[in-house]
N, C-alpha and C positions, 0 to 999 in steps of 0.2 A: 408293415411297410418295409420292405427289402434296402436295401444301403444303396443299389445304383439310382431305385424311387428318389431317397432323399437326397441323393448326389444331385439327380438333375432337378430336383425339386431346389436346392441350395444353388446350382448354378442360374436356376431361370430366374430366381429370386435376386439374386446378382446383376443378371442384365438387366433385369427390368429398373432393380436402381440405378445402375448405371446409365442407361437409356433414358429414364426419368431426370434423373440429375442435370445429363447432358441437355436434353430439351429444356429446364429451366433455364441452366444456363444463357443457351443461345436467344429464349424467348427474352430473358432478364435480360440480355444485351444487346438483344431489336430494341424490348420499351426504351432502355439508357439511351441510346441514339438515338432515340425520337426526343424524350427529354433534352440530349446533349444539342440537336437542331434546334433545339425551339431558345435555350440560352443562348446559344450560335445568333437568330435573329433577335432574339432581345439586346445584345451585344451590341449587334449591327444598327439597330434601327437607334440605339445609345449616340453610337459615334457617328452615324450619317447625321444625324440632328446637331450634336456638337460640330461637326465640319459645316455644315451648311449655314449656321445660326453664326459661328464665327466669321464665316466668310463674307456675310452680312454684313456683322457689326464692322470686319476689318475693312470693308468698302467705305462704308461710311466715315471710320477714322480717317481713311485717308483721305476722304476728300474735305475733311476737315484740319487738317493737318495743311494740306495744301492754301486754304482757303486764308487758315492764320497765317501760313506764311507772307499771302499776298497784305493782311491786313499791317502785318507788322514792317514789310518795306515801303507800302505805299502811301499810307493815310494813319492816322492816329487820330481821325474824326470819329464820332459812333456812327453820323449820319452817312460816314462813306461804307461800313460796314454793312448798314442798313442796306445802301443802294444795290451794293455785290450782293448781298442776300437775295433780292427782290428779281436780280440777274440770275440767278444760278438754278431760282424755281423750277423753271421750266425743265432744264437739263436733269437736274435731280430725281425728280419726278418719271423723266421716261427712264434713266438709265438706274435709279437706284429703287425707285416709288415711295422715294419720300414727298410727301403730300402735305406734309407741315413742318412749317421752322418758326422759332421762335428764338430771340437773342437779346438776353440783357447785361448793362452794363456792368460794371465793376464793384456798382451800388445797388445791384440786386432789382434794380428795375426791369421792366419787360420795355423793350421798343421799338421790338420788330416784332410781328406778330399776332395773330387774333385772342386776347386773354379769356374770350369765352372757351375757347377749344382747347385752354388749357388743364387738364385734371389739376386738385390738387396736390397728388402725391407726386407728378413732376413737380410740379413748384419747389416741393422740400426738399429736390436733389441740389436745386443753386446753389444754398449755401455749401453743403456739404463736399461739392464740385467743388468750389471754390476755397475752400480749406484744405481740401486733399490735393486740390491740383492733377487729379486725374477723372478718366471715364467714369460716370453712373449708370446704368440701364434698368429698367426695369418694363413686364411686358406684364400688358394689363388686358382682360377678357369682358368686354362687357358686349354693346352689342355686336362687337367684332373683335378679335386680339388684333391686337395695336404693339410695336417695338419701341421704345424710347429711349433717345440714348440722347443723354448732358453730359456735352464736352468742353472745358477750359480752355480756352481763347484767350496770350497773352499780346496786350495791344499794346504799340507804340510807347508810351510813356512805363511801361513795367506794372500794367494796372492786369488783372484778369476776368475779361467777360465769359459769358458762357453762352453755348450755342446748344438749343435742344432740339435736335431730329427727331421724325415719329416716319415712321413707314407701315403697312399694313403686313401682316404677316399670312397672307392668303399665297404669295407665290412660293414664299419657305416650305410651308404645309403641301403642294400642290409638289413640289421638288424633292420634298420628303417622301410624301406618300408614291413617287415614282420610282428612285433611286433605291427603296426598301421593298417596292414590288409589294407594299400592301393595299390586302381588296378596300378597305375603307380605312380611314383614319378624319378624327373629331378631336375638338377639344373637349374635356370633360371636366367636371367639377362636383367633387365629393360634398355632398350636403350632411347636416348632422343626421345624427340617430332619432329615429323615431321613437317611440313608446315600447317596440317593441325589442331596440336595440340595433335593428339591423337600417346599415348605413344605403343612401344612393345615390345614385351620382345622376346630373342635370347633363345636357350640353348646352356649352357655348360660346362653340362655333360658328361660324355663318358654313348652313350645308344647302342643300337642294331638299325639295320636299320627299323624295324618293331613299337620299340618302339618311334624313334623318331620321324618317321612319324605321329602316333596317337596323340605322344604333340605338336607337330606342329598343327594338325587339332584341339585339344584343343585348342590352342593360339589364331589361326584366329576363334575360335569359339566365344570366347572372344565379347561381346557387346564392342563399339569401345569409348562407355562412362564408361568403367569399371573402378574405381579408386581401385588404390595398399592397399588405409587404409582397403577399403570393403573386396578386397579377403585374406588380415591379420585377421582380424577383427573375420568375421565369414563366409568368403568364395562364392562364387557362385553356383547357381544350374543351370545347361547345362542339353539340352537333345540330345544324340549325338547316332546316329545307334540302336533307340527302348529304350536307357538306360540313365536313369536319374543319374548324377555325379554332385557330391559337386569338385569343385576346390578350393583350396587355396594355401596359401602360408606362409610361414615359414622366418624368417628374416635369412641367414645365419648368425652366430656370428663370430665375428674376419675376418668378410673377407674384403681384402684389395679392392678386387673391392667394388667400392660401387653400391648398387641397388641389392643384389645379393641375393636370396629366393631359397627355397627348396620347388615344387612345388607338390604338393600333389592332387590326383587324387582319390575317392572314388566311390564307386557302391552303391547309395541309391536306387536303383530300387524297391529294395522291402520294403525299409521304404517310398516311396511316393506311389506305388502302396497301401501300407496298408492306410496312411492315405485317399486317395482317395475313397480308398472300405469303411471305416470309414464315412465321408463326405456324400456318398449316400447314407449309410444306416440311417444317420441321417434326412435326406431332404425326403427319402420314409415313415420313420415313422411319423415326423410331418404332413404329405401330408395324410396320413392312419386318426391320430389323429384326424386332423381338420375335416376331413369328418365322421365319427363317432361323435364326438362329435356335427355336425350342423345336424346332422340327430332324437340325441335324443334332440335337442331342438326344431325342428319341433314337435315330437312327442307328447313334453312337454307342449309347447306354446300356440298351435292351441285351443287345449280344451278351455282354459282360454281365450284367444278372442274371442271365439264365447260366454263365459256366458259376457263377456266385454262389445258383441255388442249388448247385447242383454239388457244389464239396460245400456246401453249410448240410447237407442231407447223410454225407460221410465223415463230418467230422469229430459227431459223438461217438464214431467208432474207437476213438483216441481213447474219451475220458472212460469209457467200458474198458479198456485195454486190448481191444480186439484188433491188433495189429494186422494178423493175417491176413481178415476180411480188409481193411484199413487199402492195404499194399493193393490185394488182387480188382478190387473195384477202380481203385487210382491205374490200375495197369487197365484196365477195360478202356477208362478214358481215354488214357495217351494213344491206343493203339485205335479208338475211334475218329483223334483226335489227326490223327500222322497223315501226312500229304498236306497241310493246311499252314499257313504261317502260322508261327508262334507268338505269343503276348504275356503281357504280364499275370496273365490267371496262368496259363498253361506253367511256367515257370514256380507259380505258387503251389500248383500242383504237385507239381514234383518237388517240391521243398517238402512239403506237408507228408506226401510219401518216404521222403530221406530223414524227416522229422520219427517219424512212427518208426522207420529203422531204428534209431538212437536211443530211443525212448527208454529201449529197456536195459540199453546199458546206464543211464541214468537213472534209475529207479533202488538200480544195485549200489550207484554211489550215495544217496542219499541219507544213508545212515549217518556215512563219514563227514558227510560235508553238513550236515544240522548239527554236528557233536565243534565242530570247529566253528561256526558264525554263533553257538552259545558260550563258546572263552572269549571269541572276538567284544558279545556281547553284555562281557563283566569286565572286561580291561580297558582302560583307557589309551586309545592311538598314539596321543603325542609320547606322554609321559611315560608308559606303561605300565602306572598305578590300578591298582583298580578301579571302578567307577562307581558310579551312581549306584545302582543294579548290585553290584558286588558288598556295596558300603550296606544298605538296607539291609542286605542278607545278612552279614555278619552282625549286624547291632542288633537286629530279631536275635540271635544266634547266640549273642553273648548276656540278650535280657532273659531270654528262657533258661539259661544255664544258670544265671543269679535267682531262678525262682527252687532249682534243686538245694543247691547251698547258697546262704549268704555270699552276694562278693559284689564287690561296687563295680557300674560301669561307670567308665567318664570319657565322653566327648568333647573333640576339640575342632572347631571351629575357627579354620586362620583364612583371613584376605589378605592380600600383599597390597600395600598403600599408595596410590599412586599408579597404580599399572598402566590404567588408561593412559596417562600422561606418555607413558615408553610406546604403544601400542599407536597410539596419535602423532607422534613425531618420526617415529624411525618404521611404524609399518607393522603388520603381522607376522611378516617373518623373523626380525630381530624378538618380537613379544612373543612368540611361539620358543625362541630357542632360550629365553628368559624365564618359560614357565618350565623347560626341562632342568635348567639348572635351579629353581626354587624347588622342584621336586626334589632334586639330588641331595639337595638341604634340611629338605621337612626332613626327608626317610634317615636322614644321618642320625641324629641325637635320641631316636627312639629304638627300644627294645627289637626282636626277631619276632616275639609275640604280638606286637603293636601291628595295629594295620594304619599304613596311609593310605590316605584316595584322593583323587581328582573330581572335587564336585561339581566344578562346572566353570569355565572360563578363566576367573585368576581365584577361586575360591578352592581350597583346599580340606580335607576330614580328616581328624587324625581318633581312630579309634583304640581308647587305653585297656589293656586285660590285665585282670591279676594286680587290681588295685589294694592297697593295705589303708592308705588314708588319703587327706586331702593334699596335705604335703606333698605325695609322690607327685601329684599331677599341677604343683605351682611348679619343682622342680623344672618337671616337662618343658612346662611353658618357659621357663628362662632359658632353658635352652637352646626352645627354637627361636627366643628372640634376639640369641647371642647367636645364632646361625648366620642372622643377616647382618648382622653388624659390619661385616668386611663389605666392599663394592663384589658384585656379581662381573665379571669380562663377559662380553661378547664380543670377541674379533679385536677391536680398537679401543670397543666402547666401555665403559664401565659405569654400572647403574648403584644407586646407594638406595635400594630396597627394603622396604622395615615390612613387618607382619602385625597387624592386628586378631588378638585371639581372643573368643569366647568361649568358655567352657562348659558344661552341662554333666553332673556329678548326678548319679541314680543309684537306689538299689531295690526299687520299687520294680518286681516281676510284672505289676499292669503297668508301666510303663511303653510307649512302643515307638518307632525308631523319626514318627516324625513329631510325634513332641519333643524329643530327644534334641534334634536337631534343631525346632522350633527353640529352641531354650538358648542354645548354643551359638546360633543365631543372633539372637539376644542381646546375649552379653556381646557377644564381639562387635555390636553397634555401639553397645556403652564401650570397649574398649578406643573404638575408632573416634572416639568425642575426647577420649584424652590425646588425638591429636598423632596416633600411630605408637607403635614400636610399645604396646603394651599388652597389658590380659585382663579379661576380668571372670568370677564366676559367677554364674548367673544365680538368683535367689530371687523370691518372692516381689520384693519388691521393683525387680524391672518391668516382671509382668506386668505389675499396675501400671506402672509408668505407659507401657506400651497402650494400656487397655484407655488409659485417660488418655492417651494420643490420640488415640483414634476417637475416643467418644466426644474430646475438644475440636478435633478436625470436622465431627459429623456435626456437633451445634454448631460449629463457626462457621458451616454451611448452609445453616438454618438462617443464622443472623444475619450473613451478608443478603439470602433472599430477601427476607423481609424487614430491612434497614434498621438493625439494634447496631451497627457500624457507625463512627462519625470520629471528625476530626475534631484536633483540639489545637490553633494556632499560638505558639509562642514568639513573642515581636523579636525580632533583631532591631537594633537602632546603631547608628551611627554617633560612636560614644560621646567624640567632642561636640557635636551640635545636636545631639538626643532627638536627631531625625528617624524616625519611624524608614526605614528600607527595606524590610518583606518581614516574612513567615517562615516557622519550622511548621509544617504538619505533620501533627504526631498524631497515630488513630488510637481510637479509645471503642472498647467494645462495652454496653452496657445490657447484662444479662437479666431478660424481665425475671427471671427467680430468681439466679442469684447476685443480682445487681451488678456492681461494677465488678469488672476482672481485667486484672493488672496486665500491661504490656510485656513487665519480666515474664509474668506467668504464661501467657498462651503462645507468644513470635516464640521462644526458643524450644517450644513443642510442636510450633508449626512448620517453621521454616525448612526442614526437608521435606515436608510433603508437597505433594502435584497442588494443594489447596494456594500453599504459601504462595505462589506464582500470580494466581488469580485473582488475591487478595491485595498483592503489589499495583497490580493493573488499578482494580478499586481504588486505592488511595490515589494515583493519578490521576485518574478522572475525578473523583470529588475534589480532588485540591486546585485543578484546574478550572471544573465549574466554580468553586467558591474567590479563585481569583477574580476571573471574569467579571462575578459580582464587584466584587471588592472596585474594578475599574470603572464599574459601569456607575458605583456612587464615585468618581470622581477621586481616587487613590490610582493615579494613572503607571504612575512608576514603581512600584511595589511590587518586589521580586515573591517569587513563592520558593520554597528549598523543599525537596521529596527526597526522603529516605528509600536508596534502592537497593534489592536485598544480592547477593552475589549470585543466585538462583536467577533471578530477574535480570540481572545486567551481561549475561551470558546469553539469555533468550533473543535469539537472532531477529525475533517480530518487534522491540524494543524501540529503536529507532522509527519506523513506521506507525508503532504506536504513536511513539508524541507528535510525530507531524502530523498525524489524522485531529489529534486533539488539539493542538495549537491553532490550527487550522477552523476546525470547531468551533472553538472557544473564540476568535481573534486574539490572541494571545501573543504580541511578539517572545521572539526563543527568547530573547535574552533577560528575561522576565524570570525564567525558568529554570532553579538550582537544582539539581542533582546531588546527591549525597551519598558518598561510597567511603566505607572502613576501609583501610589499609590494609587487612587481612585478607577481603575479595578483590582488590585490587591485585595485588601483587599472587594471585594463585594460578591465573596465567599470562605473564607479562605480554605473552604477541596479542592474544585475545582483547586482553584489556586494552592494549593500548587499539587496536584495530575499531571496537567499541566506540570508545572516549572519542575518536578522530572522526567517525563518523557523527557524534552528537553533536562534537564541539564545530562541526562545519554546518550544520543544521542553525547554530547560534546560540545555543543551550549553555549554559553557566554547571563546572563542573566544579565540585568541593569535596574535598578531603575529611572525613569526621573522624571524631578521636584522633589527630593525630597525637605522636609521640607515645604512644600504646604498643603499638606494632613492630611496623619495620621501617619506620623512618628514617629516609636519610636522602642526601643530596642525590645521591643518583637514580633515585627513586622519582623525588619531584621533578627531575630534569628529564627522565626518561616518559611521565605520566603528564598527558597535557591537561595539568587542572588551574583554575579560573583564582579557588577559593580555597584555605588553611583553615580547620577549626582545633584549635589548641584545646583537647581532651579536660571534663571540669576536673580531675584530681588534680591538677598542675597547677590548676588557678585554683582551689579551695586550698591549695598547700603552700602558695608563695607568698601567704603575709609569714607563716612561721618559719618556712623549711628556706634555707638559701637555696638549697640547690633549688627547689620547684622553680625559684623567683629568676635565678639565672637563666634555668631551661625557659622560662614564658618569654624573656626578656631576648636571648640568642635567638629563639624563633622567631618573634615578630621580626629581629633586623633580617635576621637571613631571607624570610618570607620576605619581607616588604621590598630586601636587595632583588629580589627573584620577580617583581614586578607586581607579587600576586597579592590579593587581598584576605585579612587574619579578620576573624572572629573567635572570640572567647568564648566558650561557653561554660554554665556553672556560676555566672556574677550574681550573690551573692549578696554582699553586704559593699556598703560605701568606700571602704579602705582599699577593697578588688578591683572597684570602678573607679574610685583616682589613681589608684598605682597603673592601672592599665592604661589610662590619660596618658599618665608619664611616657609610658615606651609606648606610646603614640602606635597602639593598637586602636584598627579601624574599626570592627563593630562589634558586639556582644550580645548576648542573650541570656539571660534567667532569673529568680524569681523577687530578684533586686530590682526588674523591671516589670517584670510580672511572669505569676506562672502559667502553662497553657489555657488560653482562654476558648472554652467550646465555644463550635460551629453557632450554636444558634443565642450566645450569649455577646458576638463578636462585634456587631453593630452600637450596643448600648455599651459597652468598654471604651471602643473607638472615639464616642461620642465623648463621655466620661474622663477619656485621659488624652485626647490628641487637643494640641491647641496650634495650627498651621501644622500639622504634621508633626509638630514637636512631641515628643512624651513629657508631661507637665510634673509628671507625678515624682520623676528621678529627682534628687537631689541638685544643686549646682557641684561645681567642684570645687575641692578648698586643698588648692598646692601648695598648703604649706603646711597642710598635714600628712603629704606624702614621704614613709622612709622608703628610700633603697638600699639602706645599708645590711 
């Protein structure tokens, strides 16, 4: 299939969705407009019934209004009230078609009026009339709808009768059904569900035998899944004898039946006929379009494939190198070609012909210019170290040379600590002129012999020759980490960059260049764990370490599948009243072989991995389901505190997490601690604090753990919006002996407590931790003086066992005057 084929094959394909597209469109917003009319008269047929049903009742008020007023200046009799009643019949009757009055006195009696013709449900508006002091109505459907409306009449002495009007509502109906231009209109009334579920509806109205046969065959026309919201809502479309009808329905107001609707019958025939005539003349012209338009792209196209087929027929004269032939065919063209406008093939032509001219003076260059993109492609751009590519040659280079004679290799392995951080604030180009001058630095303190290289980003290789021991290559390494010790200048700025080094020491000939580096690798992750600005060499045992990394990373993904994961809650209480106030969850992994395995042992193997993340997520949700719990047996205010790890509180989906699961759970936020060390806090101040302000506006409870371990200090708390202080357990296991511990617990809680924020202890211990901390009127505590973590599924029978009203029964009282501070 030739390229102009699948041009116009990819253009027609084009219009036609485009053409398609358009036609939905326009169809999709005929149907909407016919929709949009049919809400349009449900709308209408709403408010003509509200104005006309008011204008009703507001007749009737006013002639009741009128009528009290004559009663309250003229007479203070009931019997004169009665007489004007008995007067006013008549008139009422032609001008309003109230057809019945009824009026009793102040005592609830009836004494004007026929008491058989009264329902009971007016009867029960008197008193309520008369207590409320305003109008009742209610419209009631039996053999005919009937309006009734009880109005408060106060007579002469400040007593209140009430007068009840009833008029028929056939002129409403007849005024509606005019003013809304509907074919039919009935009352209806939804009956219950049958046997088989499905609802239907009765009439009655008072209609004509003619009429109520046609709403009856509307009823059963009725789809037998019709729901009452739909035909309120915006109605049904029926096609009944050639005519397309909107059905709906109208909520009767005040009617004492209930289910009882004004049903409403419309003639859209000519609003769906139009949209349909609409519709196809939409689907005929895109049909028109698209064939018009594939016809001038045939017309268009063809031309241009045949000059297409005709230099794809010459163009393998190129890769033959038959230039000659190439030229004189391309000159046959042009000259067949001349007297004719020119286009973009003709122009290609003659490219293609200027191409095959040049061809061969590049073929002569070719040598020079592969000999130059192979230096380009062993050197590094920025720096002008050697690279990747250069580095493997030389360490192949220098293992094969230790297999003629003995002689050590040793590889070094440096990252610069922190880079990202310069790279993220100040940009690429400040971190690009940062990596020249760390070059300028590596290559200083080594040998002419030694090779530097650029491995990759802010990662540097430093290859040792002509090693005698292991000494020479600590040397090294002190001196490239005495390199960084001065700030680097750029321009203004001056950065204080340290280097982490791993080293990889060989003199094993089967060695080769990416275990080498694998090793070297290695160790410089174990040097980055002492925190920068050191070296380590690698030996036997990191490998393990690394190999148990990954083989605890690969169970601990076994476990979290198949639930060997669970939490273990320890109580915080509120020391002076030893009220129970929330949970630490701490997780616990239990290994079906090797049983339990320790917290120390697997988070601090875990926690740089991609696992660690997904694992934080996990204790989330189980600490939230198991609160949930917890409120659902009625422990209603019971905060939960989650440990989160600096990995996790950096992941930007974190927030959205816990409102998904708060949300879930019914959890209010402020139910919900957060726990962050001082260490991931404070590693990127904007970050963190950017974090914290979006949780803490969420309603989340933010806590500080281990404090005083870190970096604590006033401008820390004052810069970090946190909720909650947890005073680190060495400070509280050390301040019945040590003063100073007892000083530092004792200056925190005031300073804490000056700061608004609330202190917990943790690490309590024994009875003397728990009154001294009474003393300096520390608010809550946690540890195994209260109890140690109680597992998930042991948490109900503990609760049971040591709560007494929420209290912990099991603490000791306090005895103050066994407290020293001294």
């Amino acid at each position: 299939m030739s390229f102009t084929t699948k041009v116009m094959l990819m253009l027609l394909a084009m219009m036609l969705t485009v053409t398609i597209a358009i036609s939905v469109i326009l169809i999709s917003q005929s149907t909407a407009n016919i929709d949009r009319q049919h809400n349009d008269t449900q709308l209408r047929n709403l408010r003509r019934y509200e104005l006309l049903q008011g204008l009703l009742t507001n007749r009737m008020l006013l002639w009741v209004e009128t009528f009290a007023q004559f009663g309250a200046d003229e007479t203070s009799q009931e019997n004169a009230l009665v007489a004007a009643m008995e007067k006013a019949k008549e008139p009422l009757n032609l001008s309003l078609q109230i057809d019945r009055m009824w009026l009793f006195n102040p005592q609830g009696t009836l004494i004007s009026g026929e008491e058989s013709q009264l329902p009971g449900y007016v009867a029960r508006l008197i008193p309520l009339t008369q207590q409320q002091l305003r109008p009742r109505d209610v419209v009631a459907c039996e053999q005919a709808c009937r309006h009734y409306l009880s109005v408060p009449v106060m007579t002469a002495n400040q007593h209140t009768a009430v007068i009840v009007l009833s008029s028929s509502l056939q002129e409403l109906f007849a005024l509606l059904s005019q003013s809304t231009n509907a074919k039919r209109l009935a009352v209806v009334r939804r009956s219950a569900e049958d046997s088989n579920g499905a609802a239907t509806m009765e009439i009655v109205s008072q209609l004509s035998p003619a009429n109520t046969s046609y709403i009856n065959n509307i009823l059963l026309a009725l789809p037998a899944t019709t729901d009452v919201n739909t035909l309120i809502k915006k109605g049904i479309r029926l096609k009944m004898q050639r005519q397309s009808l909107l059905v709906s329905l109208l909520p009767l107001e005040h009617a004492i039946q209930q289910n009882t609707y004004i049903l409403f019958v419309h003639d859209i025939t000519a609003d769906v006929a139009a949209a349909n005539s609409y519709q196809q003349n939409v689907i005929g012209s895109a049909i028109g379009l698209f064939a018009l338009f594939a016809l001038l792209m045939y017309l268009l196209l063809n031309q241009y494939r045949q000059k297409l087929l005709r230099l794809s027929r010459r163009l393998p004269l190129l890769a033959e190198r038959r230039y000659d032939d190439f030229k004189a065919r391309s000159q046959h063209t042009l000259l067949h070609k001349r007297g004719h406008l020119t286009d973009e093939l003709d122009v290609l032509e003659q490219t293609a012909t200027n191409l095959a001219i040049q061809l061969e003076d590049i073929d002569s260059k070719m040598a020079l210019t592969t000999a130059q993109l192979e230096n380009m492609a062993m050197f590094d751009s920025l720096t002008g170290l050697p690279n990747r590519n250069m580095l493997n040659f030389q360490i192949d280079k220098q293992i094969a040379a230790s297999a003629r004679e003995p002689k050590t290799v040793a590889l070094m392995f440096l990252d610069l600590d922190d880079f990202k951080k310069v790279n993220d604030s100040h940009g690429h180009e400040v971190g690009d002129k940062l990596l020249k001058a760390a070059a300028e630095r590596i290559v200083r303190p080594i040998r002419e012999t030694d090779i530097a290289s650029r491995f990759g980003g802010d990662e540097f290789v430093v290859l040792l020759s002509h090693i005698e021991s292991r000494e020479e290559v600590e040397v090294v390494a002190e001196k490239l980490i005495q390199a960084f010790t001065t700030p680097i200048e750029i321009g203004e700025l001056h950065f204080y960059i340290s280097v982490s080094i791993g080293i990889a020491i060989t003199q094993y000939a089967e060695s080769t260049a990416v275990e080498l580096l694998r090793s070297a690798d290695i160790a410089m992750y174990e040097a980055k764990a002492q925190q920068g600005a050191a070296y380590r060499i690698f030996d036997s045992t990191m490998n393990l370490k690394v190999m148990r990394k990954v083989e605890l990373e690969s169970e601990a993904r076994i476990a979290l599948r198949e639930d060997h994961f669970s939490l273990a809650l320890q109580p915080q209480l509120d020391l002076k009243t030893r009220k129970l106030v929330g949970f630490e969850a701490l997780i616990r992994w239990y290994h079906p072989t090797k049983g339990f395995i320790s917290p120390a042992e697997f988070i601090p193997l875990l926690e740089n991995t991609p696992f660690m993340l997904e694992l934080d997520y996990w204790v989330i949700f189980r600490a939230m389901r198991l609160l949930n719990e917890l409120r659902a047996d009625g422990y209603l205010n019971i905060k939960m505190a989650i440990n989160v790890s600096a990995s996790q509180f950096v992941d930007s989906s974190l927030p959205n997490y816990l409102d998904q699961q708060l949300k879930k759970n019914n959890i209010p936020p402020q139910l919900i601690e957060l726990e962050l060390t001082e260490t991931a806090l404070v590693q990127d101040m904007a970050r963190t604090t950017e974090v914290l302000k979006a949780i803490r506006e969420m309603g989340c409870l933010i806590a500080i753990d281990d404090f005083g371990t870190g970096y604590s200090s006033l401008s820390y708390l004052k810069a970090l919006p946190a909720d909650l202080i947890k005073i680190d357990r060495s400070f509280i296991a050390g301040m019945l002996d040590s003063p100073d511990d007892r000083s530092i617990v004792f200056s925190t809680i005031s300073m804490v407590k000056n700061m608004g924020l609330t202190v917990i202890a943790e690490g309590l211990e024994t009875q003397e931790q728990y009154e001294l901390l009474c003393h300096f009127d520390c608010h809550q505590g946690q540890g195994y003086l209260i109890s140690p973590p109680i597992p998930e599924k042991d948490l109900w029978s503990v609760l049971n066992e040591k709560l007494t009203d929420q209290v912990w029964n099991t603490l000791p009282p306090i005895n103050s005057a066994s407290v020293n501070v001294d």
